[in-house]
C-alpha positions in Angstrom: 0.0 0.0 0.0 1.1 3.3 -0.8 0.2 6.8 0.6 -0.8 9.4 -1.9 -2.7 13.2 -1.4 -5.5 14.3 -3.4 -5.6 16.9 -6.3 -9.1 18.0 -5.3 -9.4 17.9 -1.7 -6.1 17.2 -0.6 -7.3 14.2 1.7 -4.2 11.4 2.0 -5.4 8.5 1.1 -4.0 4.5 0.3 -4.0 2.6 -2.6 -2.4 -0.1 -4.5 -0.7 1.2 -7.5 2.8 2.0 -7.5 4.7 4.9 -8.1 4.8 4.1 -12.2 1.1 4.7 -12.2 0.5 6.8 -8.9 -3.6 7.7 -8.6 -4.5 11.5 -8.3 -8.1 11.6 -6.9 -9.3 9.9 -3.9 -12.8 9.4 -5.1 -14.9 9.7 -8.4 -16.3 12.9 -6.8 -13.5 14.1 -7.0 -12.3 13.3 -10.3 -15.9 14.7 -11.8 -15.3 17.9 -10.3 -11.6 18.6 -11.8 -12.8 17.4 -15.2 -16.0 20.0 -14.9 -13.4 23.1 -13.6 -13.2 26.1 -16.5 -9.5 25.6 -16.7 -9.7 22.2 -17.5 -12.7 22.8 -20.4 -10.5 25.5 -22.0 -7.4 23.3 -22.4 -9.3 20.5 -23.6 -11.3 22.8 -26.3 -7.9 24.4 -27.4 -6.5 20.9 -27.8 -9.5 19.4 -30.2 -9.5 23.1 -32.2 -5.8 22.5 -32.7 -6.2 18.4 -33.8 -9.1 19.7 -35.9 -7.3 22.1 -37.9 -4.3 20.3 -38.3 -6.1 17.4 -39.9 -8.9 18.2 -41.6 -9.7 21.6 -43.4 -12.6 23.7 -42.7 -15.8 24.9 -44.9 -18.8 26.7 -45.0 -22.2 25.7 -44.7 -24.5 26.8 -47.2 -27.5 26.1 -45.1 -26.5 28.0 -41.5 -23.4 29.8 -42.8 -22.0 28.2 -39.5 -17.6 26.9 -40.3 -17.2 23.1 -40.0 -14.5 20.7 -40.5 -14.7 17.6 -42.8 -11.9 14.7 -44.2 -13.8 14.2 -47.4 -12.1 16.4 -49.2 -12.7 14.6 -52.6 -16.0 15.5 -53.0 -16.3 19.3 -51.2 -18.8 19.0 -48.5 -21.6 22.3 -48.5 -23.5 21.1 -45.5 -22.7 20.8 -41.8 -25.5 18.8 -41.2 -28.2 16.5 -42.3 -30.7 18.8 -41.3 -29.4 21.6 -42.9 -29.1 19.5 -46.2 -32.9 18.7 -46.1 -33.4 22.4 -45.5 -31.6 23.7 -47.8 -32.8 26.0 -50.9 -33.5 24.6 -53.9 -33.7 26.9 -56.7 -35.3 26.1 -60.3 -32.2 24.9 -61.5 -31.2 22.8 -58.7 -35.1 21.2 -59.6 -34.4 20.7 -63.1 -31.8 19.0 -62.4 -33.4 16.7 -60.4 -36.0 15.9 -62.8 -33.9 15.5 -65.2 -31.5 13.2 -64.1 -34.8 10.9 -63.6 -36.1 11.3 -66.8 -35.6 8.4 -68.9 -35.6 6.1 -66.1 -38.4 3.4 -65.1 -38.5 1.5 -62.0 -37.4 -1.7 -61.6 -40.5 -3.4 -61.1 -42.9 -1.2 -63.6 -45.1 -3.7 -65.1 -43.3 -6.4 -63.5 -46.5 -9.0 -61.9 -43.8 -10.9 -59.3 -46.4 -13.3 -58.1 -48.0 -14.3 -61.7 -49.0 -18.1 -61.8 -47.7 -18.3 -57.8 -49.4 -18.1 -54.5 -48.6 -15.2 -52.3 -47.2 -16.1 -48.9 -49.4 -13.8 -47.3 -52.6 -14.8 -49.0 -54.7 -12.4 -50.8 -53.0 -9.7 -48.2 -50.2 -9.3 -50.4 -52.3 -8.3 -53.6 -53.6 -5.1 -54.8 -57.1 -6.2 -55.4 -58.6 -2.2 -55.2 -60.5 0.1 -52.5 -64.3 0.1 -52.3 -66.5 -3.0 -52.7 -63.5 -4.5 -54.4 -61.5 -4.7 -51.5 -61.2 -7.8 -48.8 -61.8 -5.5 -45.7 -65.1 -4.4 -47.1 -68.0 -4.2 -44.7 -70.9 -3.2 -46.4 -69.6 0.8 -46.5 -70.0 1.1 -42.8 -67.5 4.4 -42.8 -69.1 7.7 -42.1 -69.5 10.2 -44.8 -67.9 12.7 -42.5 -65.2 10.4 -41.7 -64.3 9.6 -45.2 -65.0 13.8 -45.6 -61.6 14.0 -42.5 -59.5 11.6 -43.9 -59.3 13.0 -47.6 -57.0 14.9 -49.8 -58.5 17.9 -50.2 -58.9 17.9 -45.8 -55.6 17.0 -45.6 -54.5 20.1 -48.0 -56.7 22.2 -46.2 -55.5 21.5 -42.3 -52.1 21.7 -44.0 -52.7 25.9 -46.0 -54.5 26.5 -42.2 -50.9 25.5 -40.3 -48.6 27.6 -42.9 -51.1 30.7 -42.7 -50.9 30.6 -38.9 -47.3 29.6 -38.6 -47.7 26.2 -36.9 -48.5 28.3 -34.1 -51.6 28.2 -31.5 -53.8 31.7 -32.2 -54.9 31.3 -28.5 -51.8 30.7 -26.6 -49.1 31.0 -29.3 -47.5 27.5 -28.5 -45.2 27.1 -31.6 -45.3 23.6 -32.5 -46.2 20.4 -30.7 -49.3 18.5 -30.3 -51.5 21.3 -33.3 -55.1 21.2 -34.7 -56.9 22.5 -37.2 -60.2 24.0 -35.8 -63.1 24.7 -37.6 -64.4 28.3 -36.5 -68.0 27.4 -37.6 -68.8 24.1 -37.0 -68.0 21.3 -39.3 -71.4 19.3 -39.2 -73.1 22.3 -39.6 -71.6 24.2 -42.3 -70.6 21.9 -44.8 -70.1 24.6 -47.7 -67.1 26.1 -45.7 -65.5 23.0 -44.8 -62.5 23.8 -46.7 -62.8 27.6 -46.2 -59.5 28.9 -45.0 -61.1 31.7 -43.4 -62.9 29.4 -41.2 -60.0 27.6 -40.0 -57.5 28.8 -37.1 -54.5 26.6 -35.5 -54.7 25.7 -31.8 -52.9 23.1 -29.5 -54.3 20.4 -28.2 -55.2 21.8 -25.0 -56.9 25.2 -26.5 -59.1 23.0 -28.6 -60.3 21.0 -25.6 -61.7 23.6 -24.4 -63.6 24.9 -26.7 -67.4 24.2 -27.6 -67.5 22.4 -30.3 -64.7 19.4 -29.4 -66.1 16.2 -29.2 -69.3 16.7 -29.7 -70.2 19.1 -27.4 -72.6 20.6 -30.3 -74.3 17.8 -30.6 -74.8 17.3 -27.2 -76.4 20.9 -27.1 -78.7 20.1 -29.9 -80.1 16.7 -27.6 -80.5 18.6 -24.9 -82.2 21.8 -26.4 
């Protein structure tokens, strides 16, 4: 055993080691709070900055203008980021490119009928037999005509314009982003010409629309009880 002082707290304290490997903290407390001091953070900084630069050079994102370092030098990086490569601008060119470079080409599998003269693993799961009457989950058209109404294109465009026109941001409380939905100023059961009226649509959060009249039926509840 072998008698050795603290760097933290000075406390003497024993241990095992020898003097070719002589401990410097008594504790992991200890340790933590040396590796956490300023002094410490600014060497270790300075030392990555300088391994950074020495090895790889640096560039410009084209996204967030933010300086970052890369080793793929063949190909000239322009983003820092994934994100920032999913966000970045793309300008008509850029577009025509891009449809371009995909004209001409067919997919693998266009026209191609894979299971022709052989019996799906899955049954008649696996094959596009068609929506409607036509399809093996029909129930004698049991769906709503308001559901079917929600869960189209045209109210999926619609909740979508409301969102961009407001910001993604509640009207009420001004909660940016989250839990959002697209509320119907007049009723939708009982105006059904300005369903898909963007003047008649506002953006709240979850708990703003709660509490308003019309969630969850509380019109029709009104109209029973009236």
């Amino acid at each position: 055993m072998h008698i050795y002082s603290c760097l933290t707290c000075s406390k003497i304290f024993q241990s095992v080691r020898g003097k070719w490997n002589p401990p410097k903290y008594c504790c992991h407390s200890c340790y933590v709070v040396t590796l956490k001091s300023e002094e410490v953070l600014a060497h270790l900084a300075n030392a990555r900055k300088k391994v950074i630069h020495k090895k790889s050079p640096e560039y410009i994102c084209l996204t967030c203008s933010k300086t970052f370092h890369s080793y793929n030098k063949k190909n000239n990086p322009k983003y820092c980021t994934m994100q920032c490569f999913q966000q970045r601008i793309k300008t008509d060119e850029t577009i025509a490119k891009m449809s371009a470079a995909k004209k001409g080409k067919n997919p693998w599998n266009l026209g191609v009928n894979m299971w022709e003269g052989k019996e799906h693993p899955r049954g008649t799961l696996g094959k596009k037999i068609g929506g409607g009457e036509k399809c093996h989950f029909w129930k004698g058209g049991v769906t709503s005509k308001n559901m079917m109404i929600r869960k189209s294109t045209d109210y999926a465009k619609w909740r979508k314009s409301v969102f961009e026109r407001d910001g993604y941001t509640c009207v009420v409380c001004f909660q940016k982003g989250g839990r959002l939905n697209a509320d119907h100023i007049l009723p939708f059961s009982t105006h059904p010409e300005i369903r898909f009226s963007l003047e008649n649509g506002r953006t709240l959060c979850r708990e703003c629309h709660m509490k308003t009249e019309t969630y969850g039926g509380k019109m029709n509840k009104k109209i029973r009880n009236t």
